[in-house]
N, C-alpha and C positions, 0 to 999 in steps of 0.2 A: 281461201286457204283451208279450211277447214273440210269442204268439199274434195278435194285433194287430198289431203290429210287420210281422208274414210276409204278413198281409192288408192290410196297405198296402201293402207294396212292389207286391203282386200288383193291387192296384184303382190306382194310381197307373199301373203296364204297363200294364193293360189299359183304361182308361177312355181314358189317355192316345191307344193304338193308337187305339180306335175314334175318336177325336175327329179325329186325323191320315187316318182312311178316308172324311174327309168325311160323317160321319154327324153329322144335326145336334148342334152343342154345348149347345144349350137343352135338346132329349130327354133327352140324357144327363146332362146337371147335372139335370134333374129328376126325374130316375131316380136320380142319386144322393142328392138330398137329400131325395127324399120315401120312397126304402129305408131311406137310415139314421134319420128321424124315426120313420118306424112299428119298426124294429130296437130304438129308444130306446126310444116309449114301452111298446112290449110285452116285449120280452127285458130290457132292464134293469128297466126298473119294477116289473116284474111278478116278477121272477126270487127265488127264494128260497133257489137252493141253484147251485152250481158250475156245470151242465149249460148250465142256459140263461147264463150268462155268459160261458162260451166263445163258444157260438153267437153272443150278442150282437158280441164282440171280434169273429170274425171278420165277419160283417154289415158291421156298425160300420167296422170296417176297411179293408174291401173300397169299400164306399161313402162313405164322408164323406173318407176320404183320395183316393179316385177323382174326386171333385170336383177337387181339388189338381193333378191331374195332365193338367187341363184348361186351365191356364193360357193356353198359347198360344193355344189354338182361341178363349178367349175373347175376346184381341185381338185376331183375325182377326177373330170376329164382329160388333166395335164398331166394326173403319175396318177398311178395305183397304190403307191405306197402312202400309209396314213400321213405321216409327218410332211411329206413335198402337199398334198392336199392343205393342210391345216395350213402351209406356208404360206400357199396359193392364196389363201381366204385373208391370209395376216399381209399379205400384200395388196391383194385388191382393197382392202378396209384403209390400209395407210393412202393410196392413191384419193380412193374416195374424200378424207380427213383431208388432202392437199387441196384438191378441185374445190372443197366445201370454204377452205380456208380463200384459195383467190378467185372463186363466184361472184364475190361482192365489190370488188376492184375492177376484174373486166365489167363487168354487168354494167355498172356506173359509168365506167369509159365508154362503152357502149352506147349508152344513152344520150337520143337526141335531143336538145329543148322541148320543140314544138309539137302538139300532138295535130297531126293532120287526119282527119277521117277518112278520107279519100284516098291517101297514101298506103301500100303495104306496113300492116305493122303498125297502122296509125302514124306511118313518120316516126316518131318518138323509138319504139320498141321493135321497128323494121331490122339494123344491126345482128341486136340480140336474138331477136325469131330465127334471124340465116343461121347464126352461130350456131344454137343449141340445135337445131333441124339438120345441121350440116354435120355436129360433133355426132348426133346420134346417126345418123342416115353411113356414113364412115363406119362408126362400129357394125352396122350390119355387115357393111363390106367386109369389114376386116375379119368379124367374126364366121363370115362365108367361105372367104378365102383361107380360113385353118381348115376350117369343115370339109373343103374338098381336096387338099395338099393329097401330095400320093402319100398311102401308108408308110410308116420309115425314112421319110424323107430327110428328118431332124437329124436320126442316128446315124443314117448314110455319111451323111455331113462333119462325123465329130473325127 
């Protein structure tokens, strides 16, 4: 945890930076969530012993909290206007606050008795590995699929 913990702070600075450098925030939300999908399904799923689970925390860390530290960029990118921005950020934070609230509930339901070595996932934590591999590897898509929409598309619409 702790390991993790140091590769947040460091992907939240640093995703943050580059998203403040005008570097697109779609690229790099997609760069986060589809590093830490493939970090999930291969370093934790697959992991049988200590080594690759570091690696994983810091991967993991670096990228799925570097999303996080994108916040702002992300209201920039949905309006121009300050206030729809600030909205933007006060929305994605409440989401976050929900997911954090029922993590612990799925996660648990989740969870298999037995730990198998041999099984993905160790048997036990196999579930959970698809989940959270599957919930991030989806935001890539989904955040690809704004990224390439035809310009105007929304406002055509209204």
């Amino acid at each position: 945890m702790a390991i993790m913990s140091i590769a947040q702070v460091l992907g939240q600075f640093a995703f943050g930076y580059l998203s403040d450098k005008k570097i697109s925030v779609s690229t790099l939300a997609i760069t986060c969530s589809f590093s830490a999908s493939v970090a999930t399904f291969t370093l934790w799923g697959l992991a049988k012993s200590l080594g690759p689970l570091v690696v994983f925390s810091i991967l993991y860390g670096v990228f799925a909290y570097g999303f996080a530290g994108m916040r702002i960029a992300m209201g920039r990118a949905v309006s121009e206007d300050a206030s729809a921005a600030v909205a933007t950020y006060a929305i994605l934070v409440f989401v976050q606050g929900i997911g954090n609230i029922l993590a612990a509930p799925i996660s648990g339901a989740l969870l298999r008795g037995e730990v198998q070595r041999g099984e993905y996932g160790i048997a036990k934590y196999g579930p959970l590995t698809i989940l959270t591999g599957g919930c991030l590897g989806m935001s890539a898509v989904v955040v690809g699929m704004w990224h390439i929409r035809p310009k105007g598309f929304y406002r055509s619409r209204r």
